[in-house]
Backbone bond lengths (Angstrom), bond angles and torsions (degrees), N, CA, C in turn:
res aa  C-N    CA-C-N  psi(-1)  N-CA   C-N-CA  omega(-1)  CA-C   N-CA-C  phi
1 X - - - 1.455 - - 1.522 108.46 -
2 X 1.175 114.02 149.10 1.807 118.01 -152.31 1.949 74.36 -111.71
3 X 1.488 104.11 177.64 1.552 112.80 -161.97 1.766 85.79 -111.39
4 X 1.280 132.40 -4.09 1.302 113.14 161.44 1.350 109.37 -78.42
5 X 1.366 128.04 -53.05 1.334 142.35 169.73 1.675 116.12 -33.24
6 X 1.825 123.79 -23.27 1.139 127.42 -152.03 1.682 87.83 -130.01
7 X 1.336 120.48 -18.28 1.259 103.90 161.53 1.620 107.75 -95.12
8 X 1.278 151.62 -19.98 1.214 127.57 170.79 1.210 105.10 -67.26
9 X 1.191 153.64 -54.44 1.316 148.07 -173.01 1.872 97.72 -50.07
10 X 1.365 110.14 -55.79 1.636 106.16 -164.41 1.582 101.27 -53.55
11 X 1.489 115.74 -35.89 1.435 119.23 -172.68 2.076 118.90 -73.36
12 X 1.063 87.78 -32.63 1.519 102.07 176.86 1.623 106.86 -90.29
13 X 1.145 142.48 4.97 1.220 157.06 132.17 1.707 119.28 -55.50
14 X 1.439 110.25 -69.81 1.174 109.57 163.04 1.670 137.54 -71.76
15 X 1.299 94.95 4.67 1.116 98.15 -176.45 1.814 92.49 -96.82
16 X 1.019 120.68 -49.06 1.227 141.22 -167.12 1.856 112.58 -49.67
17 X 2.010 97.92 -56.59 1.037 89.82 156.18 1.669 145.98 -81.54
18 X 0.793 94.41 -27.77 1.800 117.54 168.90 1.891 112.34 -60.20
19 X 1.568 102.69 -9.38 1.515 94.56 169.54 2.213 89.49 -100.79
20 X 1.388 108.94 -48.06 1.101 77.26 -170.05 1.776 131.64 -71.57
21 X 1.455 104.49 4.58 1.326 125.34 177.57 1.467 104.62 -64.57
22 X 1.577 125.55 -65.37 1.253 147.72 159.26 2.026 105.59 -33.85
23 X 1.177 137.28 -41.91 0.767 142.32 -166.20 1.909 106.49 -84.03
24 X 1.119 98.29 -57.83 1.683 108.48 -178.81 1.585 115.79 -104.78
25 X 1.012 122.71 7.52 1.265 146.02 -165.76 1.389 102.83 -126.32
26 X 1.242 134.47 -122.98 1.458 152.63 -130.57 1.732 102.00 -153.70
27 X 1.305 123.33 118.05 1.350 108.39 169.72 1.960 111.29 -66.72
28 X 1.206 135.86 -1.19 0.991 160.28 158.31 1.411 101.91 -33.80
29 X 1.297 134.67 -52.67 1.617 166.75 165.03 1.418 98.56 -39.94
30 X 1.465 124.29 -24.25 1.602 106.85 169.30 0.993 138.91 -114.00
31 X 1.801 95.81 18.46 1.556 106.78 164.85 1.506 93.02 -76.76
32 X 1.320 158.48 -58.36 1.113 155.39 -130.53 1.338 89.55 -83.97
33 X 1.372 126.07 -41.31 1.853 108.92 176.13 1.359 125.49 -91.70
34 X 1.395 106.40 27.49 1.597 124.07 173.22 1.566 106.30 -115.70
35 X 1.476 113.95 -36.81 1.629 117.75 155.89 1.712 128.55 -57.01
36 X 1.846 96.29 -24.36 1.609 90.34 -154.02 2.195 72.35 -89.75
37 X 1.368 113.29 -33.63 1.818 104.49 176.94 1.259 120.17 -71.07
38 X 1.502 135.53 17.28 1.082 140.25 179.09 1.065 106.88 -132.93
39 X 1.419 136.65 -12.70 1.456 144.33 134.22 1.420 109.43 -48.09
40 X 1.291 139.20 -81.13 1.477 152.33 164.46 1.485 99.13 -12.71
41 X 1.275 106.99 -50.76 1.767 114.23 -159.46 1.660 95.83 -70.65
42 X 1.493 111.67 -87.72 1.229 96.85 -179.63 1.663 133.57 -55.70
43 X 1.292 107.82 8.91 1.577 97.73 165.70 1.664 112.83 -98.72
44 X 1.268 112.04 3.88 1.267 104.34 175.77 1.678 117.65 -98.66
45 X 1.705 104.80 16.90 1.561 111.60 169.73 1.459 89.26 -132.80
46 X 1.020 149.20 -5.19 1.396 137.74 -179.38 1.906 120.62 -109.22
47 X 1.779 90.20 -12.12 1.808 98.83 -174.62 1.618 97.31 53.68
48 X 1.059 130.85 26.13 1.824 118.46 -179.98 1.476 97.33 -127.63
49 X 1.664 113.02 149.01 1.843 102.70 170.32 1.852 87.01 174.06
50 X 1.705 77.31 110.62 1.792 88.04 -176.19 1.740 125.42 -40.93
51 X 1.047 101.40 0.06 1.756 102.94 -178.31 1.671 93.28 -101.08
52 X 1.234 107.61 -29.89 1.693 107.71 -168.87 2.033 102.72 -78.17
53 X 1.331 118.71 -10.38 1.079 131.49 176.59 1.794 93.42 -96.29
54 X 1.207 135.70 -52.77 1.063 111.27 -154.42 1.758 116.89 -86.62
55 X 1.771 96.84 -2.66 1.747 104.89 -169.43 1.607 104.11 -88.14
56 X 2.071 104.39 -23.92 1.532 102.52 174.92 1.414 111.56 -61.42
57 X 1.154 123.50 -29.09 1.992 137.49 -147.44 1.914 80.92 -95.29
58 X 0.834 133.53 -22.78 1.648 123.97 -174.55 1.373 95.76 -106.11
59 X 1.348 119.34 -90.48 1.269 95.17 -162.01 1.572 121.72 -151.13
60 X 1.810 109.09 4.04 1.695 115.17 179.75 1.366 88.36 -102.90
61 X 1.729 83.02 161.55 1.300 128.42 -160.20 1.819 91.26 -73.47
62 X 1.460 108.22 160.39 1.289 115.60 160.33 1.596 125.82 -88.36
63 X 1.794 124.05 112.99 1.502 120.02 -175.18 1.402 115.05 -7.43
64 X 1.090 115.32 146.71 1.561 121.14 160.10 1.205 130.35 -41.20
65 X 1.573 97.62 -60.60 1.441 95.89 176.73 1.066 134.19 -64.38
66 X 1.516 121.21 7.57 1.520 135.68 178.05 2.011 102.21 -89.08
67 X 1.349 104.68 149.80 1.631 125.29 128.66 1.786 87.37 88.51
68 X 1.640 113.15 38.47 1.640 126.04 177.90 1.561 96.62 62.32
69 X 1.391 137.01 40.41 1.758 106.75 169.80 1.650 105.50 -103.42
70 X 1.349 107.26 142.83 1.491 99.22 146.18 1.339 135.94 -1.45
71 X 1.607 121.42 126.80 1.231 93.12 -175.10 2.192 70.96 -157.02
72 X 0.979 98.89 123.64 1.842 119.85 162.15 1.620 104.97 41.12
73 X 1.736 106.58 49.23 1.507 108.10 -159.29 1.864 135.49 87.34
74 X 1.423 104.98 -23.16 1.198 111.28 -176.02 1.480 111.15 -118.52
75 X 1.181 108.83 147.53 1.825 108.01 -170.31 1.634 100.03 -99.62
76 X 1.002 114.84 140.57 1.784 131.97 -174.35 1.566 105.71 -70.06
């Protein structure tokens, strides 16, 4: 599993629970899923997003399209 692949899932997780947290819980619960979509947001102009730093340092691989490999015929 590549670390883009392991942060959409991590993000659609927290997002997921943090609405139903907000829902049966505390409406308080949707600031955290307005942080985890404004995280998402700016990492999709910056390629940076502190979970995507901390899943390389444990244990997924870095995207394909990173570090010159192959990628669907075309080299990076």
């Amino acid at each position: 599993m590549t670390v883009e692949r392991a942060l959409r899932g991590l993000a659609g997780f927290f997002v997921m629970v943090s609405l139903a947290l907000g829902y049966w819980v505390s409406p308080a619960w949707y600031l955290f899923t307005a942080f985890v979509g404004l995280n998402l947001f700016q990492s999709a102009f910056t390629n940076w997003c502190p979970a995507m730093w901390a899943m390389q340092r444990f244990w997924l691989k870095p995207p394909a399209s990173c570090c010159g490999t192959e990628v669907r015929g075309h080299t990076a």
